[in-house]
C-alpha positions as CSV (number, residue, x, y, z in Angstrom):
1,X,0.0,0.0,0.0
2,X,1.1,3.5,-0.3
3,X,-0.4,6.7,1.0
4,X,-3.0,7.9,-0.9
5,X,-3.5,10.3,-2.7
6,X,-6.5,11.9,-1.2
7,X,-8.8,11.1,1.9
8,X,-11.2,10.4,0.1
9,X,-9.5,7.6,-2.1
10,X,-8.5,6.3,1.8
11,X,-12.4,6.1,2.8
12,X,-12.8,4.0,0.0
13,X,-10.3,1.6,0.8
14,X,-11.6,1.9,4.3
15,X,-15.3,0.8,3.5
16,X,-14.6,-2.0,1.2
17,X,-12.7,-3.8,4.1
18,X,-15.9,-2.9,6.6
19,X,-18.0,-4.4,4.0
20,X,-16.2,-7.4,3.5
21,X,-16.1,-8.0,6.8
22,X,-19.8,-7.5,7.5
23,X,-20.5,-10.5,4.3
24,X,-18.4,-12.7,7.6
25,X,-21.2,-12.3,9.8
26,X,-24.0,-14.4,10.5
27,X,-25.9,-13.9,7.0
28,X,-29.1,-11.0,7.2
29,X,-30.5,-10.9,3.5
30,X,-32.5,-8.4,4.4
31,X,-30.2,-6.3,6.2
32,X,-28.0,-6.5,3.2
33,X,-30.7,-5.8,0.3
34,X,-31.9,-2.6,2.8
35,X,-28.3,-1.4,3.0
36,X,-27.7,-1.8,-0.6
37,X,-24.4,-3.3,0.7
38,X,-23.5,-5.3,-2.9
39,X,-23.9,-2.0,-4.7
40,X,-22.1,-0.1,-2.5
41,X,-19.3,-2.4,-2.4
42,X,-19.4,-3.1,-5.9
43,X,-19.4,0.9,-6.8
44,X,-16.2,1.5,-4.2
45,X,-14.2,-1.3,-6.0
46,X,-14.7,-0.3,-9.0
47,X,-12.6,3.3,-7.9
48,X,-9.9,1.1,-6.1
49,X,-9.4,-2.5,-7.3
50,X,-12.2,-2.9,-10.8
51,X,-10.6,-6.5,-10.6
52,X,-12.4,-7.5,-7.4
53,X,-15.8,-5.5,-8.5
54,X,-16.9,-8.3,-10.6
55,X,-17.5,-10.5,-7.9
56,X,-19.0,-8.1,-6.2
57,X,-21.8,-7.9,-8.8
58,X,-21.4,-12.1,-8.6
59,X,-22.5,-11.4,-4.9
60,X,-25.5,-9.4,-5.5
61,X,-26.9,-11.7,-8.2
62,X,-26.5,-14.7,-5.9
63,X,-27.7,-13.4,-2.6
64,X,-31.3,-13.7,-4.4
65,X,-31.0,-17.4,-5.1
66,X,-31.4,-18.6,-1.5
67,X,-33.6,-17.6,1.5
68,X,-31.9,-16.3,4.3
69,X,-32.1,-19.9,6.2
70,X,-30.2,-21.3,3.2
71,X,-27.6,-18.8,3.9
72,X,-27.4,-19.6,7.1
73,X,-27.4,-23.3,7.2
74,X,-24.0,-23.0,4.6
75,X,-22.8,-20.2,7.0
76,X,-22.5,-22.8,9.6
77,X,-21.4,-25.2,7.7
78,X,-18.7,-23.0,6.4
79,X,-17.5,-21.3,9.8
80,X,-19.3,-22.5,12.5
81,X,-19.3,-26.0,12.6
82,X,-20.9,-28.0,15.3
83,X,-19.0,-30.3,13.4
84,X,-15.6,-30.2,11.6
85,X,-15.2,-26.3,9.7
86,X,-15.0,-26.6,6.3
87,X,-13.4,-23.4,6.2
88,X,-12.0,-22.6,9.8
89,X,-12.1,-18.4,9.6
90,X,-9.1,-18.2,11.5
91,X,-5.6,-17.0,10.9
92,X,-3.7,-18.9,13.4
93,X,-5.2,-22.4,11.4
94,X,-3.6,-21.6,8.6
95,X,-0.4,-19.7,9.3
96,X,1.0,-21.5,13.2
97,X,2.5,-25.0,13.0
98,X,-0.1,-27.9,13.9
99,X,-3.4,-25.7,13.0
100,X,-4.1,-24.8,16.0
101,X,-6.4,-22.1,17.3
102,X,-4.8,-18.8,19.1
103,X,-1.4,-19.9,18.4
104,X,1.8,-17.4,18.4
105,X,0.1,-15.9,15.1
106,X,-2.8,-14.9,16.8
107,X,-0.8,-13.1,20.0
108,X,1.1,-11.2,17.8
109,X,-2.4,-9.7,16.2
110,X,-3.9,-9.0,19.8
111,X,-0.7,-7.1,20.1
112,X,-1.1,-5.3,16.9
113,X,-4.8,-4.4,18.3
114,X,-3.5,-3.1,21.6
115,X,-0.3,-0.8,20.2
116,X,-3.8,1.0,18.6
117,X,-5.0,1.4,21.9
118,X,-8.2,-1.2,20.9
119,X,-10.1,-3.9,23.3
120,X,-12.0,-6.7,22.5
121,X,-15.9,-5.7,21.8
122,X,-17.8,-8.1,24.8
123,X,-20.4,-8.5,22.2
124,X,-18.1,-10.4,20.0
125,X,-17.7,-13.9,21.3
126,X,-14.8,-15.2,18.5
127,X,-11.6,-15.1,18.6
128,X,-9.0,-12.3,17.5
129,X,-7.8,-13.5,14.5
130,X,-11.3,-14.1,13.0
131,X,-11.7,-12.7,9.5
132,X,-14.1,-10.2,10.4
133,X,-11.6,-8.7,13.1
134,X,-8.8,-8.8,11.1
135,X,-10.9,-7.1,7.8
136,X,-12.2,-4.4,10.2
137,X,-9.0,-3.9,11.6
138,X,-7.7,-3.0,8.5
139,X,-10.7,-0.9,8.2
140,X,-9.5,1.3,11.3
141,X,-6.1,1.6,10.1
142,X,-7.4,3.2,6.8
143,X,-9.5,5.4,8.9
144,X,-6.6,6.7,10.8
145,X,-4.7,7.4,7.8
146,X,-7.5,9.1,6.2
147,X,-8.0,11.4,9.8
148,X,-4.2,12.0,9.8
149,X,-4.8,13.4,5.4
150,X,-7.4,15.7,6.6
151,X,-5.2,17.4,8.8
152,X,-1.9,17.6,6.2
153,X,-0.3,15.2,8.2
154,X,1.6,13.3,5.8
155,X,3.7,11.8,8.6
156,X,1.3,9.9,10.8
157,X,-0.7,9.2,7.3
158,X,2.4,7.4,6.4
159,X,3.0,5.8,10.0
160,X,-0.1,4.4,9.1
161,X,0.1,3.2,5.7
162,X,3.3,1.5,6.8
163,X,0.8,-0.1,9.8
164,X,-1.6,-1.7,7.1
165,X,1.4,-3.0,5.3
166,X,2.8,-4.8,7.9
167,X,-0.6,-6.2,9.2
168,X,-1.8,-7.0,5.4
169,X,1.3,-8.8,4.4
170,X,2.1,-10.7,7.7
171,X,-1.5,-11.2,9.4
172,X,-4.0,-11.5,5.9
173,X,-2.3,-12.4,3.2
174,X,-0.6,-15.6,4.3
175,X,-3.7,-17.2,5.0
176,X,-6.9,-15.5,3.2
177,X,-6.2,-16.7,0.0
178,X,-5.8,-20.5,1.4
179,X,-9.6,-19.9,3.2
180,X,-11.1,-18.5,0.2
181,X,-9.4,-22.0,-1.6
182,X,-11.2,-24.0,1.5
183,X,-14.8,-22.1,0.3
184,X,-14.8,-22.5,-2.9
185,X,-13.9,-26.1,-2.5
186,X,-16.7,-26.8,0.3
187,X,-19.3,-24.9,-1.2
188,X,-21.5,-25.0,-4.1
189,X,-23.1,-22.0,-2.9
190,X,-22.7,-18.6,-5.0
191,X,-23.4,-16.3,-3.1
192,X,-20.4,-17.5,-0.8
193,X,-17.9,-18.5,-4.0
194,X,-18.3,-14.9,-5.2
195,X,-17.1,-13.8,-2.0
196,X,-14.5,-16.2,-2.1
197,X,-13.4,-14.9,-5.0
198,X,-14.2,-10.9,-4.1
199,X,-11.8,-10.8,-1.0
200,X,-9.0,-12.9,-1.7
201,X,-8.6,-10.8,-5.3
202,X,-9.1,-7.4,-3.0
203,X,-6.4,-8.3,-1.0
204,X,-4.2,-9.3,-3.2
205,X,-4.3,-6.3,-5.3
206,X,-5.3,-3.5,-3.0
């Protein structure tokens, strides 16, 4: 990443990783349709990575093809379990030695949440290297850039930039890509391929 060039290109950024997070929640249809979340994210990729847009259109045409409970039930199936994950949506599986859960992968990204000064939300009962915490982190980090451009600080917007490089490249990219694989091979579903294929291409390219 590199700072950009406007606080507004920075919001963009910023939004598409809080809207990919929110498509790594439990599934509301009709939250999404009311929110016109597929459009929005679809029109804020276009600006910063058209690559990853397409599947974003993907996403919109699929959500229609299955009622929220069908969502749900592949959700589960997907991320929650009872049984074995088809797609665990942690980092520490995929990047710490054995596939364990909150391994020395994940301590080092509780660490990179508390140098910001952030605690875990008591409403969220997962663990700290889940994908939604990781997207939104990056999220924040885009935000703080983006408050440090509005004031013509190019340092601190920097400081940051540098923040999401380090957290992109050591704590998302290693493993993303291999649990987009581990959806797309579990799932017939495409609503949840098209996301598959919408975040691992945003990350790689953004």
């Amino acid at each position: 990443m590199k700072v950009s060039e406007t606080a507004d290109h920075s919001r963009i950024k910023e939004n598409c990783f809080r809207m990919l997070a929110a498509c790594f929640y439990e599934p509301e249809k009709k939250l999404y349709l009311e929110e016109n979340l597929f459009d929005n994210l679809s029109e804020g990729l276009k600006q910063v990575c058209p690559e990853a847009a397409v599947f974003a259109g993907e996403m919109e045409k699929h959500i229609n093809d299955y009622t929220e409970e069908a969502l749900s039930i592949e959700y589960a199936k997907l991320f929650v379990g009872p049984f074995e994950l088809l797609a665990p949506p942690y980092g520490s599986v995929y990047i710490d030695e054995g596939g364990r859960i909150m391994g020395d992968s994940t301590m080092k990204v509780i660490e990179s949440y508390q140098r910001e000064g952030l605690s875990k939300n008591e409403e969220f009962k997962d663990l700290p290297d889940h994908i939604v915490v990781e997207l939104e982190f990056m999220s924040y980090l885009l935000f703080k850039e983006r408050e440090a451009l509005d004031k013509s600080d190019s340092n601190t917007a920097k400081e940051y930039v540098d923040r999401q490089d380090d957290f992109l490249n050591n704590y998302i990219r290693p493993w993303v890509p291999q649990l987009c694989g581990r959806i797309k091979e579990g799932t017939d579903n495409g609503f949840y391929t098209a996301l598959a294929d919408c975040v691992s291409t945003y990350i790689e390219r953004v």
